[in-house]
Biopython code that builds the backbone (N, CA, C, O; Angstrom):
import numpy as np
from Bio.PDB.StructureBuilder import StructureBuilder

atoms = [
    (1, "UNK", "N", (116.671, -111.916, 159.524)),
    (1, "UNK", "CA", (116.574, -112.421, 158.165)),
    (1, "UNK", "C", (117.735, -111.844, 157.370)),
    (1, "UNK", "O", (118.124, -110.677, 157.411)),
    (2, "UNK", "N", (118.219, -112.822, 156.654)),
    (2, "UNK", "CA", (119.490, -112.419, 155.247)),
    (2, "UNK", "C", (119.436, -112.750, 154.431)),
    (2, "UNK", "O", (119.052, -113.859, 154.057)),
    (3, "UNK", "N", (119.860, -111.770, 153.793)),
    (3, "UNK", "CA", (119.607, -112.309, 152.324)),
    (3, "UNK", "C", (119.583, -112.981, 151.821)),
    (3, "UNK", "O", (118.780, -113.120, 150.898)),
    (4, "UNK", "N", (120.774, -114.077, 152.266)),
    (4, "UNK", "CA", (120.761, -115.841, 151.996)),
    (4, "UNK", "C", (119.505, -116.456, 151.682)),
    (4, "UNK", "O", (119.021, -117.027, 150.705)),
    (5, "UNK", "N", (119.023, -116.049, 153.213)),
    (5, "UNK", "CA", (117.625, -116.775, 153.181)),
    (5, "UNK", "C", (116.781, -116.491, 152.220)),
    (5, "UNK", "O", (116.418, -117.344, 151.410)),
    (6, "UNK", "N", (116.408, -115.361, 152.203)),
    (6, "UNK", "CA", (115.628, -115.323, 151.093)),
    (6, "UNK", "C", (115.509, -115.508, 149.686)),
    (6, "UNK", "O", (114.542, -115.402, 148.932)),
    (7, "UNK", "N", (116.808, -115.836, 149.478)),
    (7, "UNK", "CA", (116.574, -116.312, 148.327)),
    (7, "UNK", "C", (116.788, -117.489, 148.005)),
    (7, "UNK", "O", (116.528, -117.762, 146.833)),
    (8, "UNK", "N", (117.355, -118.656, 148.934)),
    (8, "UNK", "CA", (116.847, -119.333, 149.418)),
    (8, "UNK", "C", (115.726, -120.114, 148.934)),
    (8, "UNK", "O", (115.489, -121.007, 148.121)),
    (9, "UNK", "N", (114.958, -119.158, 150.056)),
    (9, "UNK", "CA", (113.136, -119.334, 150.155)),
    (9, "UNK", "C", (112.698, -119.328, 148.970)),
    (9, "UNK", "O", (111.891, -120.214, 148.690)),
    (10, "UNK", "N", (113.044, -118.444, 148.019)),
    (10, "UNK", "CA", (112.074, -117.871, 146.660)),
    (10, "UNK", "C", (112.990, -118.974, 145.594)),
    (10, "UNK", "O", (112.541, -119.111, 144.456)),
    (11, "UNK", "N", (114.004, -119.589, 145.902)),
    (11, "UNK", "CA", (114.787, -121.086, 145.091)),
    (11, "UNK", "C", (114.112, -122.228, 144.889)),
    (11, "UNK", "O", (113.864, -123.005, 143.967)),
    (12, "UNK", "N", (113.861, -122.075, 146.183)),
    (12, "UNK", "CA", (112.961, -123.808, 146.661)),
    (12, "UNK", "C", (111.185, -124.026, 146.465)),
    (12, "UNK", "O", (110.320, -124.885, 146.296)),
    (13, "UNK", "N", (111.411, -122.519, 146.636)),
    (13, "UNK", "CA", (109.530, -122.465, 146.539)),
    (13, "UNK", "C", (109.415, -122.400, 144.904)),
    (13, "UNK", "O", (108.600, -123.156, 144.376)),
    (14, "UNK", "N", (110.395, -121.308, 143.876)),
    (14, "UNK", "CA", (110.196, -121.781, 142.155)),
    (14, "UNK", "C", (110.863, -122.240, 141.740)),
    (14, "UNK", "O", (111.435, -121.346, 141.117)),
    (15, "UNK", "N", (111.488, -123.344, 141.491)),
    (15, "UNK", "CA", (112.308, -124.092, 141.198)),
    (15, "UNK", "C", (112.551, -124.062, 139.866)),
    (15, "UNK", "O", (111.852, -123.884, 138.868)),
    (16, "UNK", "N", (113.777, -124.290, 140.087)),
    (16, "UNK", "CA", (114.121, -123.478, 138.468)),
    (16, "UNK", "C", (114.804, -122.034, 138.328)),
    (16, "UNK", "O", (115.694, -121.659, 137.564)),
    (17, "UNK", "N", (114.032, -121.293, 139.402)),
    (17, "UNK", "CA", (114.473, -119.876, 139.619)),
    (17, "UNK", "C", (115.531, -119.862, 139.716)),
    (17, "UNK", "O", (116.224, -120.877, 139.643)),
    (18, "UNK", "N", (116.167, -118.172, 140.000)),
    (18, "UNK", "CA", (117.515, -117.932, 140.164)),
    (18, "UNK", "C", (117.308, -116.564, 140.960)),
    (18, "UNK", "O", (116.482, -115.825, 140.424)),
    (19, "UNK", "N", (117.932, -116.040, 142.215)),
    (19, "UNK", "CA", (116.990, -114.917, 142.730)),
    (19, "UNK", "C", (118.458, -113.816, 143.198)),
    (19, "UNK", "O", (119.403, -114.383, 143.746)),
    (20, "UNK", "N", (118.519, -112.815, 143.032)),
    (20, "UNK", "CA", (119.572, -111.941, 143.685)),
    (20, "UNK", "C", (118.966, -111.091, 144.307)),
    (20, "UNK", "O", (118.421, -110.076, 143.872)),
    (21, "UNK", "N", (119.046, -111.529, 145.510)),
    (21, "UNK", "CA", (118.535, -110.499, 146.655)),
    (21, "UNK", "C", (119.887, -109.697, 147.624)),
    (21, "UNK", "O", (120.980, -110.080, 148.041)),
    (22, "UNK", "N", (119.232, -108.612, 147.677)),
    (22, "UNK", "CA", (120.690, -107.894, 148.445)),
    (22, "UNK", "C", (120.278, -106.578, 149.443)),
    (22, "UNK", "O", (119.882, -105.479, 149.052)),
    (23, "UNK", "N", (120.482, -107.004, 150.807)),
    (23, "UNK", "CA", (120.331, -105.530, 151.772)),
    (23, "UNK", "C", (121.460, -105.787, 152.883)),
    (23, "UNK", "O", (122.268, -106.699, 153.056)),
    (24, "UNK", "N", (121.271, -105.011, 153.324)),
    (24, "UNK", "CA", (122.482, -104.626, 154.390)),
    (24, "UNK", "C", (121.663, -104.320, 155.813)),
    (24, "UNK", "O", (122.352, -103.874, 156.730)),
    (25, "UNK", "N", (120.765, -104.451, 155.969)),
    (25, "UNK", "CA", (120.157, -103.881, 157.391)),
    (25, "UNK", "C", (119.162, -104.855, 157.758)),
    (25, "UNK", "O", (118.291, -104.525, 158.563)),
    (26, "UNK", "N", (119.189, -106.357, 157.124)),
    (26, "UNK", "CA", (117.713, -106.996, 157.641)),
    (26, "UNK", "C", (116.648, -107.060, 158.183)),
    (26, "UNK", "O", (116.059, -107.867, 158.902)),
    (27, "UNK", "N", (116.384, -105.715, 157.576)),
    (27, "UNK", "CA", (114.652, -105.491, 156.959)),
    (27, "UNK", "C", (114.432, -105.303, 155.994)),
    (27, "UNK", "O", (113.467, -105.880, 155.495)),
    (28, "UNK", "N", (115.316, -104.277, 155.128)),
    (28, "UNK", "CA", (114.840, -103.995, 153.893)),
    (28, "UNK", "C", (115.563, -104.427, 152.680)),
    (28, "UNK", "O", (116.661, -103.870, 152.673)),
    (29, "UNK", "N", (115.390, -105.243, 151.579)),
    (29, "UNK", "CA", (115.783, -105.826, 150.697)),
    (29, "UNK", "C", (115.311, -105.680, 149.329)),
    (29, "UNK", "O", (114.128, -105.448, 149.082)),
    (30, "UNK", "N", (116.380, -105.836, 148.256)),
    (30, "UNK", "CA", (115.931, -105.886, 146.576)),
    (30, "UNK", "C", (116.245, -106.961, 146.310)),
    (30, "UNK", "O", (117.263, -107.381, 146.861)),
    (31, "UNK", "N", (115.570, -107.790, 145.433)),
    (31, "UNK", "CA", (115.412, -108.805, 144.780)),
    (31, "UNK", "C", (114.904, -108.902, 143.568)),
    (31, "UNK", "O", (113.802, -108.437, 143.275)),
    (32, "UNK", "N", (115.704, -109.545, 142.719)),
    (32, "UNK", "CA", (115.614, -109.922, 141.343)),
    (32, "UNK", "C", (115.465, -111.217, 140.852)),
    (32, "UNK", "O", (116.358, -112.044, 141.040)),
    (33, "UNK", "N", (114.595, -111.454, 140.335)),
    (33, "UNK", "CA", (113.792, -112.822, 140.427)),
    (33, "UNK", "C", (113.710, -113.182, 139.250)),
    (33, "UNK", "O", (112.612, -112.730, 138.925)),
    (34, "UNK", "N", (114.240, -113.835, 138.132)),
    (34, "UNK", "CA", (114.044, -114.842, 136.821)),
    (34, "UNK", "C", (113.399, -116.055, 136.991)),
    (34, "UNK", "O", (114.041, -116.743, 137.783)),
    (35, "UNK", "N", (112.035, -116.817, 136.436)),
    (35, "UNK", "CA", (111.757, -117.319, 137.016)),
    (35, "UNK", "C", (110.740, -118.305, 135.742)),
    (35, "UNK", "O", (109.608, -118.343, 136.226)),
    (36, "UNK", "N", (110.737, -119.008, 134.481)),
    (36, "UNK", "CA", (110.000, -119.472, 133.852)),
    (36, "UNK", "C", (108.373, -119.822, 134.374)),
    (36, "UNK", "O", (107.465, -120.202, 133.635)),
    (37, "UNK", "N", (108.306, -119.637, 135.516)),
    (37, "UNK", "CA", (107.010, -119.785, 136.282)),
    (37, "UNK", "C", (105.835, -118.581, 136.138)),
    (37, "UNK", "O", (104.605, -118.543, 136.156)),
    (38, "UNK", "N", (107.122, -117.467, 135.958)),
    (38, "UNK", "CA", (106.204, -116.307, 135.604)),
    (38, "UNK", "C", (105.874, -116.272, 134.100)),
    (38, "UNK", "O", (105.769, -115.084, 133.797)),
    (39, "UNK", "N", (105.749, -116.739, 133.461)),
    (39, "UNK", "CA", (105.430, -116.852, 132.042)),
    (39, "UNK", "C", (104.171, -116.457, 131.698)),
    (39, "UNK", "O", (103.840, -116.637, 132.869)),
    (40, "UNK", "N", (103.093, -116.063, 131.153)),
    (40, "UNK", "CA", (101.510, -115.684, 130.942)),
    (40, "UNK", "C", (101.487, -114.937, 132.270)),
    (40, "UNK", "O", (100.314, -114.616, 132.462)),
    (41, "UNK", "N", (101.988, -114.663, 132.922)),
    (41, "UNK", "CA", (101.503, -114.003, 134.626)),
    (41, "UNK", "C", (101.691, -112.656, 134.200)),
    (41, "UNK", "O", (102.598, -112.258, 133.469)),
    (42, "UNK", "N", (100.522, -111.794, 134.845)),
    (42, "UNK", "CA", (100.752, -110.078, 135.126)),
    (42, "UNK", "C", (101.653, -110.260, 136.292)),
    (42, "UNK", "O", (101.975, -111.277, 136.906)),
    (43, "UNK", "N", (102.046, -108.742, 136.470)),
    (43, "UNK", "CA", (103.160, -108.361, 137.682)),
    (43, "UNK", "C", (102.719, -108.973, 138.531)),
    (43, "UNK", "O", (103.206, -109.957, 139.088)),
    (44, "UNK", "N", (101.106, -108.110, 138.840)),
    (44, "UNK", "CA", (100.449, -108.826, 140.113)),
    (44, "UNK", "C", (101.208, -110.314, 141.108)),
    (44, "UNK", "O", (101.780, -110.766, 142.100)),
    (45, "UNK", "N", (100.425, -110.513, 139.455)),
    (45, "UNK", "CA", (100.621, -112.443, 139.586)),
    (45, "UNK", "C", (102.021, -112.833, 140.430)),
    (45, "UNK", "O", (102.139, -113.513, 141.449)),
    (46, "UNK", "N", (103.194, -112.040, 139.498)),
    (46, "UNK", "CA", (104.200, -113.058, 139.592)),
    (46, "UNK", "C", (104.885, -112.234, 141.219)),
    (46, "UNK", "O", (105.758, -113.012, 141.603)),
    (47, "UNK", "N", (104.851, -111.755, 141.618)),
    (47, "UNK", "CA", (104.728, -110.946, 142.836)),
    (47, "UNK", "C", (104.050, -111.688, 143.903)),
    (47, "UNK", "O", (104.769, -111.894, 144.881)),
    (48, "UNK", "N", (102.999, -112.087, 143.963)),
    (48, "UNK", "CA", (102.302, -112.755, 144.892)),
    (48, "UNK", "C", (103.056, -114.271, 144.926)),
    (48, "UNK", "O", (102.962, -115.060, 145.865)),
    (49, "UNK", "N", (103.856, -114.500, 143.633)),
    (49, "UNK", "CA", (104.388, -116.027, 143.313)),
    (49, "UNK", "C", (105.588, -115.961, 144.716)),
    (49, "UNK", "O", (105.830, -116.765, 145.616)),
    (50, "UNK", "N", (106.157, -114.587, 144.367)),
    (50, "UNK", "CA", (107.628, -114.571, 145.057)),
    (50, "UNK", "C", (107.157, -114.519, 146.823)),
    (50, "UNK", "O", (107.635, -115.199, 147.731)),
    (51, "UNK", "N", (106.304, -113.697, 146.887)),
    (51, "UNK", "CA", (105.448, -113.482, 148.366)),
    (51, "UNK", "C", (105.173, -114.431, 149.311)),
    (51, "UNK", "O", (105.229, -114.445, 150.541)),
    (52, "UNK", "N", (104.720, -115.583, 148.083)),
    (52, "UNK", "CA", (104.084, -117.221, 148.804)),
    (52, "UNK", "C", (105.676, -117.612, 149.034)),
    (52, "UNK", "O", (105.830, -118.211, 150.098)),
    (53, "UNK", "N", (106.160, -117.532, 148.736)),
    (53, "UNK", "CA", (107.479, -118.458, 148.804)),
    (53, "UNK", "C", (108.174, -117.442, 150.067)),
    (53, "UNK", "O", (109.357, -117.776, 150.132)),
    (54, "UNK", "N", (107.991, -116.722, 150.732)),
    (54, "UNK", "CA", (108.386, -115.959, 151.922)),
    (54, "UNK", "C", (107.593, -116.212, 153.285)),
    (54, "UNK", "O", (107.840, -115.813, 154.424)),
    (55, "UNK", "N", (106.340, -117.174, 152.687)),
    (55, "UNK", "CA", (105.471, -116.952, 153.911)),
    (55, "UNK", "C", (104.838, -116.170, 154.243)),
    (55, "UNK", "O", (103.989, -115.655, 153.516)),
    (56, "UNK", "N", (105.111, -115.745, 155.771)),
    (56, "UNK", "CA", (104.032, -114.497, 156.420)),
    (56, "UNK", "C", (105.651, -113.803, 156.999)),
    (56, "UNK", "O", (105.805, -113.357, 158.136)),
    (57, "UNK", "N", (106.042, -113.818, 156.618)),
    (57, "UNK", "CA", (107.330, -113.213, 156.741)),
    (57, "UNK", "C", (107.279, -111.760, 156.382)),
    (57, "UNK", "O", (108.002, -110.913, 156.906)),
    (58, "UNK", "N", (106.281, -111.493, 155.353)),
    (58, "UNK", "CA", (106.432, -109.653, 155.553)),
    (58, "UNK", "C", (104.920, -109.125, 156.499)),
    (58, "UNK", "O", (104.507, -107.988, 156.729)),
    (59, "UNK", "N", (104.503, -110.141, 156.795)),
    (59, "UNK", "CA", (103.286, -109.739, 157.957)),
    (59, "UNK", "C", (103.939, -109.840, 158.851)),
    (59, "UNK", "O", (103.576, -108.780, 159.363)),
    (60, "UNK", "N", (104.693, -110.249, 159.589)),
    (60, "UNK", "CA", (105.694, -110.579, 160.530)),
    (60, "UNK", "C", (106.573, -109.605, 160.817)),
    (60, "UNK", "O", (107.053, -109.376, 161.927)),
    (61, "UNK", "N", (106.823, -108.925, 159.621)),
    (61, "UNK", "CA", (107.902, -107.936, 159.545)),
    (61, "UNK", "C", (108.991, -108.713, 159.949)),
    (61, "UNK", "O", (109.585, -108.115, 160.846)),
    (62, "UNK", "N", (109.617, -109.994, 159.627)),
    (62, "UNK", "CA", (110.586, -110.067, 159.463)),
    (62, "UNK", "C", (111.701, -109.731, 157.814)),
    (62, "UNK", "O", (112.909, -109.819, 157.598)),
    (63, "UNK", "N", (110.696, -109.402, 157.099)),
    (63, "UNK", "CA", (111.012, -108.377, 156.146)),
    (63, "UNK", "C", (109.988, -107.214, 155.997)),
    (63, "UNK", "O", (108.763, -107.270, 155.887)),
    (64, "UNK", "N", (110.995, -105.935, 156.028)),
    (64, "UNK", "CA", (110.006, -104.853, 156.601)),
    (64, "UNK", "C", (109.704, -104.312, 155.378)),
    (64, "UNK", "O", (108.611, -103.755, 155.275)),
    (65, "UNK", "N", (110.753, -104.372, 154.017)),
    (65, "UNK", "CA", (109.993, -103.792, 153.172)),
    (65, "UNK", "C", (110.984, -104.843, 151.846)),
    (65, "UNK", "O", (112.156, -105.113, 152.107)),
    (66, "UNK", "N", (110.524, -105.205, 150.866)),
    (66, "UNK", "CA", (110.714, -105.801, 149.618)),
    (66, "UNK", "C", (110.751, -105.612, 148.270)),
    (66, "UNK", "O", (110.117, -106.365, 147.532)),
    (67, "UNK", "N", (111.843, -104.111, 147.562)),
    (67, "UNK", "CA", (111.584, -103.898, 146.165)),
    (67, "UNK", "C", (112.258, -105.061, 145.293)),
    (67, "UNK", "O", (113.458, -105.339, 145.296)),
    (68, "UNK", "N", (111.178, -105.733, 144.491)),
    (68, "UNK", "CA", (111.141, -106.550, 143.739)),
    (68, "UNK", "C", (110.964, -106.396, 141.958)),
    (68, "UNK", "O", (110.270, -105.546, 141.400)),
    (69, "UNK", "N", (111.535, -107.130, 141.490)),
    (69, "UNK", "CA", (111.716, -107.137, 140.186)),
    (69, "UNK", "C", (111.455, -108.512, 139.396)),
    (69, "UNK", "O", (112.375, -109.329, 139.367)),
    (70, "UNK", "N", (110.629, -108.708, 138.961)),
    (70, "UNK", "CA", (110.448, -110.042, 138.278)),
    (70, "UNK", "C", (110.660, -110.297, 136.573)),
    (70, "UNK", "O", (110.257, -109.578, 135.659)),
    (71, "UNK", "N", (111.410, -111.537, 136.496)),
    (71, "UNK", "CA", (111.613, -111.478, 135.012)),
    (71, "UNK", "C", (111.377, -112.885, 134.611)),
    (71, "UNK", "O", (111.822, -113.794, 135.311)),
    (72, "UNK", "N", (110.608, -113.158, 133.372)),
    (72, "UNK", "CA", (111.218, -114.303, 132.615)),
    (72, "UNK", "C", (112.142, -114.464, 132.027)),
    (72, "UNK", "O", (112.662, -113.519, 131.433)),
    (73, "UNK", "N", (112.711, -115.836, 131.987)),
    (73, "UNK", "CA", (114.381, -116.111, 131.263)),
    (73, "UNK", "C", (114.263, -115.305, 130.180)),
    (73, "UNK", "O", (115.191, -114.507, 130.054)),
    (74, "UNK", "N", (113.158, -115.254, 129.118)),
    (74, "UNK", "CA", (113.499, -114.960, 127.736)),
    (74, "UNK", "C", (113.527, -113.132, 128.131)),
    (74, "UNK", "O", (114.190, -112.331, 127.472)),
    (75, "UNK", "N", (112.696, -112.767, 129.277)),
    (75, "UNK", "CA", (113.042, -111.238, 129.287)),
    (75, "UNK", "C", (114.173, -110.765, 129.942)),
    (75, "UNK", "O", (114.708, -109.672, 129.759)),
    (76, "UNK", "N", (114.569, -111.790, 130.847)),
    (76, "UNK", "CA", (115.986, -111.134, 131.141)),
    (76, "UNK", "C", (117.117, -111.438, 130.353)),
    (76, "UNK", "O", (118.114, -110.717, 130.356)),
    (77, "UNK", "N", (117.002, -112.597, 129.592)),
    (77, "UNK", "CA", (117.633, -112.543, 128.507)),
    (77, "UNK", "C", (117.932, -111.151, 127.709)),
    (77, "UNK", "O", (119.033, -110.657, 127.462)),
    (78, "UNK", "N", (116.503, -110.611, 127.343)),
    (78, "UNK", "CA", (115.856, -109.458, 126.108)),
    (78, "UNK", "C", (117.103, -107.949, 127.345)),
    (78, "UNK", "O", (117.997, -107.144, 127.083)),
    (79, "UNK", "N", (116.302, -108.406, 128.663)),
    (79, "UNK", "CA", (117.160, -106.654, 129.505)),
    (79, "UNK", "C", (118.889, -106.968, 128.911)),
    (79, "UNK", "O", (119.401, -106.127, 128.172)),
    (80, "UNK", "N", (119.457, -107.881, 129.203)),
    (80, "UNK", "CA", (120.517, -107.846, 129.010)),
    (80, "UNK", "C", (121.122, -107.907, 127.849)),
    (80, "UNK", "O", (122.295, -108.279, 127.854)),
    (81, "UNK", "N", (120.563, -107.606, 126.739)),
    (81, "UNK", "CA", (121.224, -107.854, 125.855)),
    (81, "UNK", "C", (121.473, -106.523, 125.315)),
    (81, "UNK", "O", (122.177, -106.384, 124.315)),
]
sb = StructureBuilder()
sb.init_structure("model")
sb.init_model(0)
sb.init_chain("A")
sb.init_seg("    ")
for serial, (resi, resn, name, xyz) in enumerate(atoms, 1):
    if name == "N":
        sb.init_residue(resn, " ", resi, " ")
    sb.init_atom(name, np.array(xyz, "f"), 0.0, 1.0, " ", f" {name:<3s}", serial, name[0])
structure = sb.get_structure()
């Protein structure tokens, strides 16, 4: 698995999204996820959003581990400013 893919995966599955994922050893990866889908969602929520869109891919361990970051447009807007 590369990073490509996965973000990719987490493109097509929230559409709309925009995802920067980045590792060097294909297993372990960070990803940053903007995503208007997460809107009213707890972390929980929007976490399990990015998860479905991977499949069974971390039961699989074809990703062995996944630090994730989720944002809405208007909050990553708010981080970056």
């Amino acid at each position: 698995m590369q990073a490509i893919d996965i973000k990719q995966l987490i493109e097509q599955h929230l559409p709309g999204s925009q995802a920067m994922v980045h590792g060097d050893d294909g297993v372990h990866f960070e990803a940053v996820v903007v995503s208007e889908d997460f809107a009213g969602k707890s972390l929980i929520q929007q976490h399990r959003l990015v998860y479905a869109a991977l499949g069974g891919r971390m039961e699989r361990e074809e990703i062995h581990a996944l630090s994730l970051k989720t944002y809405t447009l208007d909050a990553w807007r708010q981080r970056r400013s």
